[in-house]
C-alpha positions as YAML, in Angstrom:
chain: A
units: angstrom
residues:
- id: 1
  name: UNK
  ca: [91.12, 170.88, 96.96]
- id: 2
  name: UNK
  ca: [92.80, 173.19, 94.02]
- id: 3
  name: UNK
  ca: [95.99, 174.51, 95.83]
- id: 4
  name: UNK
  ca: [97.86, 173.77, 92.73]
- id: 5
  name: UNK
  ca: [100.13, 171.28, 94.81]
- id: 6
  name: UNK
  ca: [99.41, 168.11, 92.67]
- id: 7
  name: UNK
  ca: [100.52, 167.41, 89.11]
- id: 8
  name: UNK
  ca: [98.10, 168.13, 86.52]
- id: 9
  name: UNK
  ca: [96.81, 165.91, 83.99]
- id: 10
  name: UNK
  ca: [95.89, 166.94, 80.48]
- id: 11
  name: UNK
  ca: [93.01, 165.14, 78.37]
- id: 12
  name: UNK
  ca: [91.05, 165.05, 75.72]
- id: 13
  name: UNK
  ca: [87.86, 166.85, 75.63]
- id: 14
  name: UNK
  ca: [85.41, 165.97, 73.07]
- id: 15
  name: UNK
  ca: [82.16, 169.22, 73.14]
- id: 16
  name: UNK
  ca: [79.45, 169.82, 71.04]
- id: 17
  name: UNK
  ca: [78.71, 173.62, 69.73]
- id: 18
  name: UNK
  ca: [76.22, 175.21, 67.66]
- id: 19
  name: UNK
  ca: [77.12, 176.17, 64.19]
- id: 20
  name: UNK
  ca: [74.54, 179.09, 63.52]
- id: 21
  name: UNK
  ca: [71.22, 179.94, 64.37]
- id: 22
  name: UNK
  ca: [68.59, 177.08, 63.06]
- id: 23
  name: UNK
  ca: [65.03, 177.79, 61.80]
- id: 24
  name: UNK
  ca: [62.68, 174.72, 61.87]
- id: 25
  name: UNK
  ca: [63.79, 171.79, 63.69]
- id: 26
  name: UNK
  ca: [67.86, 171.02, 64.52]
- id: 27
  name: UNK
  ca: [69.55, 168.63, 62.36]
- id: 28
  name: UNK
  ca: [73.34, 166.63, 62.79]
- id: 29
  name: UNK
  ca: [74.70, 169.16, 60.50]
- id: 30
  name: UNK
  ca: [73.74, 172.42, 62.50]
- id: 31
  name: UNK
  ca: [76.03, 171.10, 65.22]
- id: 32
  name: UNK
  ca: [80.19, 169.88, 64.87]
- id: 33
  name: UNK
  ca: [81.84, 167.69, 67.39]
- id: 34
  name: UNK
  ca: [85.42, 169.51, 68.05]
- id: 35
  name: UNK
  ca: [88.02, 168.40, 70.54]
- id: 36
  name: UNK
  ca: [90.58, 170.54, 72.86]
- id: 37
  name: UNK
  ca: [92.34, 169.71, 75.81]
- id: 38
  name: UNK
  ca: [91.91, 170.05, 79.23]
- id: 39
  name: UNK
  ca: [93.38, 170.36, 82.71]
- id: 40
  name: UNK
  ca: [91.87, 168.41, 85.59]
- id: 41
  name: UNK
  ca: [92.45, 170.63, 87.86]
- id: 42
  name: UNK
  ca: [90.68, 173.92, 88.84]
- id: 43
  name: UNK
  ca: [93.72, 176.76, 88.86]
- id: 44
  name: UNK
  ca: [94.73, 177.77, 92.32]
- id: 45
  name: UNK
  ca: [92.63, 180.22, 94.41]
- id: 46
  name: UNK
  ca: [89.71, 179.50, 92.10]
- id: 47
  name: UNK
  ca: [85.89, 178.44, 93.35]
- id: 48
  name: UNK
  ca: [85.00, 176.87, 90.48]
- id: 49
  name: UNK
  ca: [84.55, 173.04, 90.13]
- id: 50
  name: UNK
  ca: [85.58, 170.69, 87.32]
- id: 51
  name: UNK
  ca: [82.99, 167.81, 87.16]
- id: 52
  name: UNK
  ca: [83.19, 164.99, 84.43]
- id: 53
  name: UNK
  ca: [79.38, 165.33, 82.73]
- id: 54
  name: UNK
  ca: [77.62, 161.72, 83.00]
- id: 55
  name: UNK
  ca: [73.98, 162.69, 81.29]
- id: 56
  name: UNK
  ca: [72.99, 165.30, 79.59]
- id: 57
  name: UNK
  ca: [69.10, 166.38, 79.40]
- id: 58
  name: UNK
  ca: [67.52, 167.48, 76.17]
- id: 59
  name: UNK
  ca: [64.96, 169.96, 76.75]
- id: 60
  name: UNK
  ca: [62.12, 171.55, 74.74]
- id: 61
  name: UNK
  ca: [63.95, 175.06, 75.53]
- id: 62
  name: UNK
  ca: [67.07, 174.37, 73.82]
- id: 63
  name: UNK
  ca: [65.38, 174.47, 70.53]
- id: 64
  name: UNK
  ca: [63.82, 177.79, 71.44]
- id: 65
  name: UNK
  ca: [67.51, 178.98, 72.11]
- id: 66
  name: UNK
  ca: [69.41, 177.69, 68.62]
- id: 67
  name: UNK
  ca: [66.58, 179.79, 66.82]
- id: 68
  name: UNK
  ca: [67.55, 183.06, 68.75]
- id: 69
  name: UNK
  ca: [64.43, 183.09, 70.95]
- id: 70
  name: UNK
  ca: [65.36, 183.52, 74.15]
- id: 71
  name: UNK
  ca: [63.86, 184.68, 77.94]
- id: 72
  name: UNK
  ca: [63.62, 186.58, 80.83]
- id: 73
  name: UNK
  ca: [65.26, 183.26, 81.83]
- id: 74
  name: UNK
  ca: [67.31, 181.98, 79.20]
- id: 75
  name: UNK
  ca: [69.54, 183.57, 76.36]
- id: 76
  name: UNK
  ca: [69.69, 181.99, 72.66]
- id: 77
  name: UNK
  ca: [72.81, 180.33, 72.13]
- id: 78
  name: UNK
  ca: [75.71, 182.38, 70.51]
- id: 79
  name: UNK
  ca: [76.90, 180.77, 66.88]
- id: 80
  name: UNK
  ca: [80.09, 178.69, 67.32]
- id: 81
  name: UNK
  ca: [79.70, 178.55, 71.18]
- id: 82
  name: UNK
  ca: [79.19, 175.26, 73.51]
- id: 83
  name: UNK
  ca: [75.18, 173.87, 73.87]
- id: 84
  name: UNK
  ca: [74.49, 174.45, 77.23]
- id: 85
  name: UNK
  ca: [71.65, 172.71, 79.03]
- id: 86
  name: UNK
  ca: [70.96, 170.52, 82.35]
- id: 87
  name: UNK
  ca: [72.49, 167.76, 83.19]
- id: 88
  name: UNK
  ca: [74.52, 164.93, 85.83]
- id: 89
  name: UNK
  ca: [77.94, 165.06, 86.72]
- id: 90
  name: UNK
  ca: [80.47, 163.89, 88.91]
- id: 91
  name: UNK
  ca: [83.36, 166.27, 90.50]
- id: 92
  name: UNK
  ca: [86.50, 165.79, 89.79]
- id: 93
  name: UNK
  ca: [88.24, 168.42, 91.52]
- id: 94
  name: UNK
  ca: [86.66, 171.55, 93.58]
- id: 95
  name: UNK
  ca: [87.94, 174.81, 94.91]
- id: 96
  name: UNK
  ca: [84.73, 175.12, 96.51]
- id: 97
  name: UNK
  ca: [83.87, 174.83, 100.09]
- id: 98
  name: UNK
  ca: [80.34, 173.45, 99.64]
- id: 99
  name: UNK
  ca: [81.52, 170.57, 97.06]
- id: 100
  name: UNK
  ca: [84.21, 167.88, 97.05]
- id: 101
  name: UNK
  ca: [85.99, 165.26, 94.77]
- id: 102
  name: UNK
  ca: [83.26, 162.32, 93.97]
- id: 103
  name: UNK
  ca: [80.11, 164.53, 94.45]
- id: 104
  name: UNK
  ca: [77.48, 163.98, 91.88]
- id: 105
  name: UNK
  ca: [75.79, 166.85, 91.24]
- id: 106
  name: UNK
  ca: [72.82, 168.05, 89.41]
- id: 107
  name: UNK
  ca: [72.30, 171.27, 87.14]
- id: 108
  name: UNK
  ca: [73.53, 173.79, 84.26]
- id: 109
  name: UNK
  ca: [76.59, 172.42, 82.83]
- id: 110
  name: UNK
  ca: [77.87, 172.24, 78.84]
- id: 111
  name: UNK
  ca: [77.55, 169.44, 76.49]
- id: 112
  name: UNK
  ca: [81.13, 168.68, 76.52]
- id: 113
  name: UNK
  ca: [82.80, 165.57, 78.43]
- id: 114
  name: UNK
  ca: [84.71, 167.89, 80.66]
- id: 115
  name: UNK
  ca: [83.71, 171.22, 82.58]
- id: 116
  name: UNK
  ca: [85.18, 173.66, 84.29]
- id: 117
  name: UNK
  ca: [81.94, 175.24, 86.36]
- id: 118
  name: UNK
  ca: [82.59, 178.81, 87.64]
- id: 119
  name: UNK
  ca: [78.83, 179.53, 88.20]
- id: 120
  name: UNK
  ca: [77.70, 176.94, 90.76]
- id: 121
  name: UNK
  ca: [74.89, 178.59, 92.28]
- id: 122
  name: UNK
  ca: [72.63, 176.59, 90.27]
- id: 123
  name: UNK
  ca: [73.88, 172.91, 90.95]
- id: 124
  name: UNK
  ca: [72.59, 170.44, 93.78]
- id: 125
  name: UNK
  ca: [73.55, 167.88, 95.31]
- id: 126
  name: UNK
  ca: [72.57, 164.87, 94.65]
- id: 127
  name: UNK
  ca: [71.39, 162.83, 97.66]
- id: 128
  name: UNK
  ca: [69.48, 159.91, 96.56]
- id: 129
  name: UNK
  ca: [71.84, 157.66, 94.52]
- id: 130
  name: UNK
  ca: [69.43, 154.52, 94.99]
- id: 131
  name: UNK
  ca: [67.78, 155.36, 92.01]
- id: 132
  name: UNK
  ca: [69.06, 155.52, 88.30]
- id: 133
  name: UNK
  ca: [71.71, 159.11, 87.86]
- id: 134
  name: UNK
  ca: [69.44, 159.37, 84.34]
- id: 135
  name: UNK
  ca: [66.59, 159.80, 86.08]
- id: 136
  name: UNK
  ca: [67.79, 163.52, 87.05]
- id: 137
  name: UNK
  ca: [67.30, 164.53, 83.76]
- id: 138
  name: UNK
  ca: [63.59, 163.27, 83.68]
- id: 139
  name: UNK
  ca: [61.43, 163.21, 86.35]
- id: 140
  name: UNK
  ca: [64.03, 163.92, 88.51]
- id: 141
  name: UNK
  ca: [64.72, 167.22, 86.29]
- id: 142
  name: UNK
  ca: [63.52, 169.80, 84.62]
- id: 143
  name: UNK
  ca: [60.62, 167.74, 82.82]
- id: 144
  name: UNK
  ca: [59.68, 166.35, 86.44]
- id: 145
  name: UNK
  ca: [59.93, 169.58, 88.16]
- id: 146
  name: UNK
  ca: [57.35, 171.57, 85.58]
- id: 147
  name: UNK
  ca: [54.93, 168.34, 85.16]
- id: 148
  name: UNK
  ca: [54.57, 168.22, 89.05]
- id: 149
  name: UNK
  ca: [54.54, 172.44, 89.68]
- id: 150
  name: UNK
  ca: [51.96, 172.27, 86.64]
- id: 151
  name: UNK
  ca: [49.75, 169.48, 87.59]
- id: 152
  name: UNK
  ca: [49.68, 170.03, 91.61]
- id: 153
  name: UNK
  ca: [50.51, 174.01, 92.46]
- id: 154
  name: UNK
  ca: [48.49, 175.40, 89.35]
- id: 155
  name: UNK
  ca: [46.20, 172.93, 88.31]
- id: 156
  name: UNK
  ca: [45.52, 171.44, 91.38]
- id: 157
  name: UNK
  ca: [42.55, 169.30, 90.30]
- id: 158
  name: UNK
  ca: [40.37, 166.86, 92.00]
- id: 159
  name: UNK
  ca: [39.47, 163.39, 92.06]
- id: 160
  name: UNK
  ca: [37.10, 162.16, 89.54]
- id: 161
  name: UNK
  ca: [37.54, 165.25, 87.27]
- id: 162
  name: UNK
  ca: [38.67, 165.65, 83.73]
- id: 163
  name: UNK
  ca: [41.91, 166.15, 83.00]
- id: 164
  name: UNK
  ca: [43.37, 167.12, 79.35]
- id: 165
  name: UNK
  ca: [46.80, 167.15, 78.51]
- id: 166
  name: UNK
  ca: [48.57, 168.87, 75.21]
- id: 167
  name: UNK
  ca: [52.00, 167.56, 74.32]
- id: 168
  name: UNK
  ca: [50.72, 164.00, 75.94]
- id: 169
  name: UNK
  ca: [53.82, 162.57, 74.14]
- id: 170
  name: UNK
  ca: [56.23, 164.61, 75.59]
- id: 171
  name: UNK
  ca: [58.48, 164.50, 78.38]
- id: 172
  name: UNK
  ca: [56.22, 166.66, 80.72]
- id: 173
  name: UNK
  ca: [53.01, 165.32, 79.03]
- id: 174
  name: UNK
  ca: [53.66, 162.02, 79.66]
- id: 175
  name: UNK
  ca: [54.13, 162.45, 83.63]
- id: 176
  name: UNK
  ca: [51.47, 164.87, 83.97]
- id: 177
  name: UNK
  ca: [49.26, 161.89, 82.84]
- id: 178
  name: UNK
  ca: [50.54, 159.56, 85.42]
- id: 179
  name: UNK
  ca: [49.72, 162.49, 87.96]
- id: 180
  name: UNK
  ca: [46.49, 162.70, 86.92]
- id: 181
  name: UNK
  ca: [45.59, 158.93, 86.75]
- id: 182
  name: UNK
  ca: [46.90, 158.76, 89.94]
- id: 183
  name: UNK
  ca: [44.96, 161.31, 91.65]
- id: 184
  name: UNK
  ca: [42.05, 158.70, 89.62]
- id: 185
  name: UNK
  ca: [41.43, 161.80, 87.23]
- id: 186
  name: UNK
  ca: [39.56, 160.89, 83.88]
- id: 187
  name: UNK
  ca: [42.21, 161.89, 81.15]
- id: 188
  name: UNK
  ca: [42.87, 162.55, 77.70]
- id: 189
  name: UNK
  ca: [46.02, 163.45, 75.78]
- id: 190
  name: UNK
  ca: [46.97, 165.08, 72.85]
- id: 191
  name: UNK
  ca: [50.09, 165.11, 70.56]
- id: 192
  name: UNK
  ca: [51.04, 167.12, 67.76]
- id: 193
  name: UNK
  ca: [50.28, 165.03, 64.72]
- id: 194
  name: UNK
  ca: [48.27, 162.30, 63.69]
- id: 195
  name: UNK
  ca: [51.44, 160.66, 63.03]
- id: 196
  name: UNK
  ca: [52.27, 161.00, 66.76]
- id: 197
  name: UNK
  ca: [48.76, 159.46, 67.93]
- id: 198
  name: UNK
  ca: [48.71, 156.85, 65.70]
- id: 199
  name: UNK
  ca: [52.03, 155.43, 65.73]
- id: 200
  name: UNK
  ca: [53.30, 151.90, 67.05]
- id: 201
  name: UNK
  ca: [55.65, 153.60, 69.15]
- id: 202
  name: UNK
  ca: [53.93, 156.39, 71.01]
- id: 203
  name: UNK
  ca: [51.05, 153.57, 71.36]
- id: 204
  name: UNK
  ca: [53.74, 151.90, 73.04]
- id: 205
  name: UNK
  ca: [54.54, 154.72, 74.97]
- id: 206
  name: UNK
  ca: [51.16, 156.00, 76.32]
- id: 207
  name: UNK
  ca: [50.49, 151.84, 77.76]
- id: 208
  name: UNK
  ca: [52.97, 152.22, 79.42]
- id: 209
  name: UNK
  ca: [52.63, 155.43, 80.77]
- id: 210
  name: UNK
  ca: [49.09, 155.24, 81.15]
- id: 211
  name: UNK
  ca: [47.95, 151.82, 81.75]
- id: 212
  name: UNK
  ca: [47.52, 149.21, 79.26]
- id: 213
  name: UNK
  ca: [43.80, 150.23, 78.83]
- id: 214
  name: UNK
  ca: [44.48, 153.62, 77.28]
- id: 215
  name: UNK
  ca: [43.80, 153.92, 73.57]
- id: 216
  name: UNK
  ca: [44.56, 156.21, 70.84]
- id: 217
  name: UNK
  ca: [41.86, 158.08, 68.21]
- id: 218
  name: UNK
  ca: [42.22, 159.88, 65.16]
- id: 219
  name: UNK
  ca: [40.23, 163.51, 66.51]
- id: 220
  name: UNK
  ca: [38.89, 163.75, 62.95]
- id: 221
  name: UNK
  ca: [37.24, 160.60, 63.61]
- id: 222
  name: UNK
  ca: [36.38, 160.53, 67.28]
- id: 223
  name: UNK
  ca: [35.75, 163.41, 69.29]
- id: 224
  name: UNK
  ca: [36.87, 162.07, 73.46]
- id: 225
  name: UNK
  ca: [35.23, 165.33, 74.54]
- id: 226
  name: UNK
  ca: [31.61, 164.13, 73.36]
- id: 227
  name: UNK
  ca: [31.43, 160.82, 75.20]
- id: 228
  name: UNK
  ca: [32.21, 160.15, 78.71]
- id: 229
  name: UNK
  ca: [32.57, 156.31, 77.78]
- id: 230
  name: UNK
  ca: [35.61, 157.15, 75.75]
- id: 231
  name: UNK
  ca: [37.11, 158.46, 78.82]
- id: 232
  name: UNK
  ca: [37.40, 155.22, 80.63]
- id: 233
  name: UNK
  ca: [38.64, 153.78, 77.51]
- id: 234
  name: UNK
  ca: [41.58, 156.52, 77.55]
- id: 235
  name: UNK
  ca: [42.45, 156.04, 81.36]
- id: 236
  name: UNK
  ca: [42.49, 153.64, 83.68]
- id: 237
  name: UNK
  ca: [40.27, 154.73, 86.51]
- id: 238
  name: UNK
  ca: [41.90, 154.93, 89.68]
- id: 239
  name: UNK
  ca: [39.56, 153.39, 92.27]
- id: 240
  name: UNK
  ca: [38.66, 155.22, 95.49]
...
């Protein structure tokens, strides 16, 4: 617990901050890599929590927020401040009742190796360790909590209907797709570019998500909404 008994240790802490507002997509130089130091150890009579960030998820938001957009739920990053975004971590130290030293948790935290978390309303614990700590930050996170919300409380579909997905490449497009071939939905995807569709890797990447029968079409060429055959071709049917 912090009660400022024990000797504290100073380090090295490496964080990543935003430079100025972006327009377009974010490049190396938009962001600088600075260094300060840090105590581990939350100050006394504090009930904040000082975890040691092990992943750090990349979201679709975040690029929203470096080009001053923000939210009823979200506010654009500030020039010159820390990125902020979800993410794993471990706790170091804790002046909190409800978390101890060597709890992983799961939530808002900085991009920085180091944080000192005063707002922990937002973190959970993390239970299940018999699966990869990464995997928070994918299906476990964010991407896996709107592709599941999305596909089962809003879209709810049934078995044996059509399912289309936008953004198929994507980090939510690409589960939604599993949840729909699951549920042995008919489905087609679609990305962005022809670039997207077309290329080795995102070919690569839809096999694997979506079964080694699922192929990829130029639309200008082939048009999956006109032919029902082309739907098999695109899924793998899920049998009763």
């Amino acid at each position: 617990m912090a009660d400022g008994s024990d000797k504290e240790v100073v380090v090295s802490n490496k964080q990543v901050v935003l430079k100025d507002h972006i327009t377009g997509f974010p490049k190396e130089s938009d962001m600088a890599i600075i260094s300060n130091n840090v105590k581990l150890k939350v100050p006394a009579c504090s009930k904040a929590i000082l975890v040691k960030n092990l992943y750090l998820s990349c979201d679709p938001y975040m690029l929203l927020l470096m080009r001053n957009q923000g939210s009823e739920i979200f506010v654009p990053y500030t020039p010159g401040s820390l990125i902020t975004g979800f993410g794993v971590a471990k706790v170091l130290d804790s002046g909190h009742p409800d978390f101890k030293e060597g709890d992983l948790v799961w939530g808002n935290t900085r991009w920085e190796e180091y944080s000192l978390l005063t707002e922990t309303e937002g973190l959970f614990k993390i239970q299940h360790t018999d699966v990869p700590l990464s995997y928070y930050t994918g299906i476990l996170g964010v991407p896996g909590f709107s592709a599941y919300a999305g596909f089962y409380e809003v879209c709810s579909p049934k078995k044996w209907e059509y399912v289309f997905v936008s953004a198929a490449s994507g980090g939510v497009g690409q589960l939604v797709g599993q949840f729909a071939k699951l549920m042995g939905c008919y489905v087609v995807g679609s990305a962005g570019s022809k670039e997207k569709v077309l290329s080795s890797r995102h070919r690569y990447l839809l096999r694997k998500c979506w079964g080694q029968n699922a192929r990829c079409c130029d639309s200008k060429h082939e048009n999956p909404w006109s032919n029902r055959s082309l739907w098999n071709d695109l899924s793998v049917q899920v049998q009763p």
